[in-house]
Chimera marker file (.cmm) of the C-alpha trace (Angstrom):
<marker_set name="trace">
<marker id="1" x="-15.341" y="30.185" z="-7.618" r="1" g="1" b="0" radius="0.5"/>
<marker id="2" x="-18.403" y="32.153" z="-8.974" r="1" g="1" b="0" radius="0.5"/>
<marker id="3" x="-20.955" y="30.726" z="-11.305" r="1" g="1" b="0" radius="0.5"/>
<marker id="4" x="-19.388" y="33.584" z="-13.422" r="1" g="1" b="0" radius="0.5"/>
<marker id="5" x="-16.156" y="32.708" z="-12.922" r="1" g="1" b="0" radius="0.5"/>
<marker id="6" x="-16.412" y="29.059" z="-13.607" r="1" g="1" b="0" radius="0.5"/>
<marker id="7" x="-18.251" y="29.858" z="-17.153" r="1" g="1" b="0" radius="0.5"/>
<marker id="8" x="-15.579" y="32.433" z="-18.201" r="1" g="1" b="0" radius="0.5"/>
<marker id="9" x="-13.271" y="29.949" z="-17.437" r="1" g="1" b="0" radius="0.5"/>
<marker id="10" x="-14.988" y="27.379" z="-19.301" r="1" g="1" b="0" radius="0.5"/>
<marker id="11" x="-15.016" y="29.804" z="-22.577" r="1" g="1" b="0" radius="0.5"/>
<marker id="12" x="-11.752" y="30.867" z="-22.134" r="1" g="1" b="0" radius="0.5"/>
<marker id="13" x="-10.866" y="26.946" z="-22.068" r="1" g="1" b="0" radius="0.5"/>
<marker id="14" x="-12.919" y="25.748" z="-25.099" r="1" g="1" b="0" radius="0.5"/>
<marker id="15" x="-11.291" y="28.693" z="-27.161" r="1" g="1" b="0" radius="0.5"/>
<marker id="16" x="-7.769" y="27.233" z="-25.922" r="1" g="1" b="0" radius="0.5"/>
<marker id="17" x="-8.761" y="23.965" z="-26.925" r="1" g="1" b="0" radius="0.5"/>
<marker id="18" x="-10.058" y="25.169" z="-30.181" r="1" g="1" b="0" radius="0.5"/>
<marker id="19" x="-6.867" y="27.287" z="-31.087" r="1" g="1" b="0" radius="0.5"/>
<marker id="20" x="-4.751" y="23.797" z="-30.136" r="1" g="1" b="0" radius="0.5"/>
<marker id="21" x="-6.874" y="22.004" z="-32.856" r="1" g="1" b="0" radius="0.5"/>
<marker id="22" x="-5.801" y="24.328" z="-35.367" r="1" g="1" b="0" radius="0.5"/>
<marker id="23" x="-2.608" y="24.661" z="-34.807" r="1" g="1" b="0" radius="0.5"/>
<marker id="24" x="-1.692" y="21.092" z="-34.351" r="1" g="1" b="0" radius="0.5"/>
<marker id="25" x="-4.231" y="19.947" z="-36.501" r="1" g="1" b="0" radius="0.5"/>
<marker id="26" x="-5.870" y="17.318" z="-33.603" r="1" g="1" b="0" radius="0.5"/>
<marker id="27" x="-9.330" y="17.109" z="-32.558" r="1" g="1" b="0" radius="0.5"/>
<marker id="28" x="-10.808" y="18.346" z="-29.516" r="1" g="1" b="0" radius="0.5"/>
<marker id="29" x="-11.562" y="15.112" z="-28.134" r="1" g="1" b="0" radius="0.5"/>
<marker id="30" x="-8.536" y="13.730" z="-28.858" r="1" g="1" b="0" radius="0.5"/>
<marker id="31" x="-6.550" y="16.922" z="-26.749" r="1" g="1" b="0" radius="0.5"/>
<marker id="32" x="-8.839" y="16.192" z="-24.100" r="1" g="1" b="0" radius="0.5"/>
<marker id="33" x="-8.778" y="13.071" z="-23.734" r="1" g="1" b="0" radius="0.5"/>
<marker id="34" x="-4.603" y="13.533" z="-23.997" r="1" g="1" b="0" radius="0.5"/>
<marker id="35" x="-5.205" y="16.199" z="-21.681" r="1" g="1" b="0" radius="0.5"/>
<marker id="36" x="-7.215" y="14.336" z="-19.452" r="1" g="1" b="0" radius="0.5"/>
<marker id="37" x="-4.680" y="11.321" z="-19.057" r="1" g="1" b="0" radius="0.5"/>
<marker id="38" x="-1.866" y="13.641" z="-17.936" r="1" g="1" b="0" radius="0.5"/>
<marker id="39" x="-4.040" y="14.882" z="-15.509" r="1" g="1" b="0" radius="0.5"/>
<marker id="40" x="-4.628" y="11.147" z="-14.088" r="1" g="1" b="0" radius="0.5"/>
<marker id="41" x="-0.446" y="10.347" z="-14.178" r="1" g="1" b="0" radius="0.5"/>
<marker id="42" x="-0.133" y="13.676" z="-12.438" r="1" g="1" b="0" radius="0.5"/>
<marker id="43" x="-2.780" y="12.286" z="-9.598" r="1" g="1" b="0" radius="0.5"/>
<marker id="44" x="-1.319" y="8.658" z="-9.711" r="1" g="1" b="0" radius="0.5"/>
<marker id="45" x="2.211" y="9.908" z="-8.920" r="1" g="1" b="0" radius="0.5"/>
<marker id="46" x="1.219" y="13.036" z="-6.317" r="1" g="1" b="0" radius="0.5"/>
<marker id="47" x="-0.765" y="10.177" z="-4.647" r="1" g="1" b="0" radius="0.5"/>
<marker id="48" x="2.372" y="7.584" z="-4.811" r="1" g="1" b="0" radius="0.5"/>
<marker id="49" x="4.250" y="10.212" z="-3.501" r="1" g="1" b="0" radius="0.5"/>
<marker id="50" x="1.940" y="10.669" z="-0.332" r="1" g="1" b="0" radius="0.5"/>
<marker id="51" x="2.159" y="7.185" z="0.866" r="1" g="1" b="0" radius="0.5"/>
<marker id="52" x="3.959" y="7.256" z="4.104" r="1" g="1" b="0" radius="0.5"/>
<marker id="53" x="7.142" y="4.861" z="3.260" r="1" g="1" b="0" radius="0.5"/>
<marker id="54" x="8.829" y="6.560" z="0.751" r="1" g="1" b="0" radius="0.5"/>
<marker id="55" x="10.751" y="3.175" z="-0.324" r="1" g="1" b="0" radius="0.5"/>
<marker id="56" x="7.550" y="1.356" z="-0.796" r="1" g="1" b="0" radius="0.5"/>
<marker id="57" x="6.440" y="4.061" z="-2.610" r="1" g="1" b="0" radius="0.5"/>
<marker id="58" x="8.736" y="3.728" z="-5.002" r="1" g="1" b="0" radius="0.5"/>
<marker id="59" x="8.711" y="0.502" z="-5.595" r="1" g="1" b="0" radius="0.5"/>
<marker id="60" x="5.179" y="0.501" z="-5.919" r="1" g="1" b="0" radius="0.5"/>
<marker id="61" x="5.468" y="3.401" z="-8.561" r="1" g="1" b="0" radius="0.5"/>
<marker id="62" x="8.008" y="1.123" z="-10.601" r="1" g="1" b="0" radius="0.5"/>
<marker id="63" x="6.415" y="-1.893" z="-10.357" r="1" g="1" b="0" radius="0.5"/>
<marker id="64" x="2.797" y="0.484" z="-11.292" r="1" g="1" b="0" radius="0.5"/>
<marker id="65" x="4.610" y="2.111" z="-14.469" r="1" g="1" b="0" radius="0.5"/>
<marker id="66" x="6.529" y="-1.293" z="-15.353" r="1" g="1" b="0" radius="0.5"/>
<marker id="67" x="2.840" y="-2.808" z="-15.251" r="1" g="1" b="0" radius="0.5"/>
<marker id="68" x="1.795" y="0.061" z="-17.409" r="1" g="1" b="0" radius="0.5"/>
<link id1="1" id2="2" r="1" g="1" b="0" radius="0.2"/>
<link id1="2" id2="3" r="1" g="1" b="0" radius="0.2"/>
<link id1="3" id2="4" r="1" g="1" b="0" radius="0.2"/>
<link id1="4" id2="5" r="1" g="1" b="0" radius="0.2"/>
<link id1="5" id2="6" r="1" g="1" b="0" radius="0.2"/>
<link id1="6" id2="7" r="1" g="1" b="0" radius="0.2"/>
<link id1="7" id2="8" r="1" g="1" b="0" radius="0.2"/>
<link id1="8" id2="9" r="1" g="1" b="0" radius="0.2"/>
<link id1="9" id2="10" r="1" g="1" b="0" radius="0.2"/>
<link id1="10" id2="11" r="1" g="1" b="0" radius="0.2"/>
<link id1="11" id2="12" r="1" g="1" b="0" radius="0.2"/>
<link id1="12" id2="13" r="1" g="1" b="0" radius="0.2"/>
<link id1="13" id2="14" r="1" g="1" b="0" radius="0.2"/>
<link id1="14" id2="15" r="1" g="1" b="0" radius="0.2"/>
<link id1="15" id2="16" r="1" g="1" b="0" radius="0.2"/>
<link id1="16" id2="17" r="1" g="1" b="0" radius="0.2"/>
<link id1="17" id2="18" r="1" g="1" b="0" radius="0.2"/>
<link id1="18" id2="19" r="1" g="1" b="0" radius="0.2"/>
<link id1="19" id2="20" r="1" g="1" b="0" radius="0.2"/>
<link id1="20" id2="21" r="1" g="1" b="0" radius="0.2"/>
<link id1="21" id2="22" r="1" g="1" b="0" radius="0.2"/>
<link id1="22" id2="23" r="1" g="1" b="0" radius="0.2"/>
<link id1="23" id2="24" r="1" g="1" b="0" radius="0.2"/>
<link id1="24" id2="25" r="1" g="1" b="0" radius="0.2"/>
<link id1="25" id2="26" r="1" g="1" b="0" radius="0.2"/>
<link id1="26" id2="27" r="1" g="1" b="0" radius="0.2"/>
<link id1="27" id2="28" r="1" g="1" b="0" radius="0.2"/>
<link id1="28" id2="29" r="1" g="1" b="0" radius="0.2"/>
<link id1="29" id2="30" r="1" g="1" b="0" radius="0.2"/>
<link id1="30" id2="31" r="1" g="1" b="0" radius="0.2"/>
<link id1="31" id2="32" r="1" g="1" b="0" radius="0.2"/>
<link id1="32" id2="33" r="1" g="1" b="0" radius="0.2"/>
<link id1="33" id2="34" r="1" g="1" b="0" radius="0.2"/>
<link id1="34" id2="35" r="1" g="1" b="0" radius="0.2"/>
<link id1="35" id2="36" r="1" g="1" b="0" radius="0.2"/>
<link id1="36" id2="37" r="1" g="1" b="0" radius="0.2"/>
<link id1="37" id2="38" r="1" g="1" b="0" radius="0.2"/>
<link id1="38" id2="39" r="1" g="1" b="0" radius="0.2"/>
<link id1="39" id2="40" r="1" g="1" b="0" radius="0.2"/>
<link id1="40" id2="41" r="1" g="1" b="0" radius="0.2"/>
<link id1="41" id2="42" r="1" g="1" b="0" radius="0.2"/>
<link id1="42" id2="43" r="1" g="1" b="0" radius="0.2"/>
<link id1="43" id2="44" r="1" g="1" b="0" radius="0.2"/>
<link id1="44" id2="45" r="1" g="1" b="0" radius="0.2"/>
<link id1="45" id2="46" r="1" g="1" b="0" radius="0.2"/>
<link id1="46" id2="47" r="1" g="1" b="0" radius="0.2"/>
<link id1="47" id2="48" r="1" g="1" b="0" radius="0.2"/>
<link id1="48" id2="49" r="1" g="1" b="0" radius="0.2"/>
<link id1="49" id2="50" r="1" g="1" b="0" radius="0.2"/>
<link id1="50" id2="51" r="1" g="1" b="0" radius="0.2"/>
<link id1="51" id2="52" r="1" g="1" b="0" radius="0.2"/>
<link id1="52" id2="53" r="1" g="1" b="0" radius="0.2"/>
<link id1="53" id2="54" r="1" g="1" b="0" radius="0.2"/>
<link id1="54" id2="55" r="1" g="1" b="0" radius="0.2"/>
<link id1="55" id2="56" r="1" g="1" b="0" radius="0.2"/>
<link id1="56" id2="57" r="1" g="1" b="0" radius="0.2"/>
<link id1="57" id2="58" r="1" g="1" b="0" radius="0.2"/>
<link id1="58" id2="59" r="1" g="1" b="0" radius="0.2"/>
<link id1="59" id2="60" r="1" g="1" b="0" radius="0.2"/>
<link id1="60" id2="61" r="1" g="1" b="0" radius="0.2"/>
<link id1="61" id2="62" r="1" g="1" b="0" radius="0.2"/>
<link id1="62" id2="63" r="1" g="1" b="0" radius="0.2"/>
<link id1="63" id2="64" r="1" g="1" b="0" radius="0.2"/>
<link id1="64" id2="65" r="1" g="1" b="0" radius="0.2"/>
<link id1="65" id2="66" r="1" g="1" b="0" radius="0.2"/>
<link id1="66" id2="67" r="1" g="1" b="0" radius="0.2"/>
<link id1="67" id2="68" r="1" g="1" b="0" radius="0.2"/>
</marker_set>
């Protein structure tokens, strides 16, 4: 990705962001932050989902979310 890219992207995503605040009525940190978190569960269970022994895997997930 382009410098240019990456800093019409990064408008385009602040103007998102602002739009979400008032229409929900949140703050920008706050949806971030949300954001951000869903983004880390999505990682946590694509990288449960990699480990080689399915089984394990899920157990480990369970016990992980259960711990949660």
């Amino acid at each position: 990705m382009s410098i240019q890219e990456l800093t019409t992207a990064s408008i385009k995503y602040g103007r998102e962001l602002d739009l979400i605040a008032k229409l929900t009525g949140k703050q920008r940190k706050e949806i971030q932050a949300n954001r951000e978190q869903l983004m880390a569960d999505d990682r946590f269970r694509a990288w449960m989902d990699s480990l080689p022994n399915a089984g394990d895997a899920r157990r480990l997930k369970k016990n992980a979310m259960d711990y949660l």
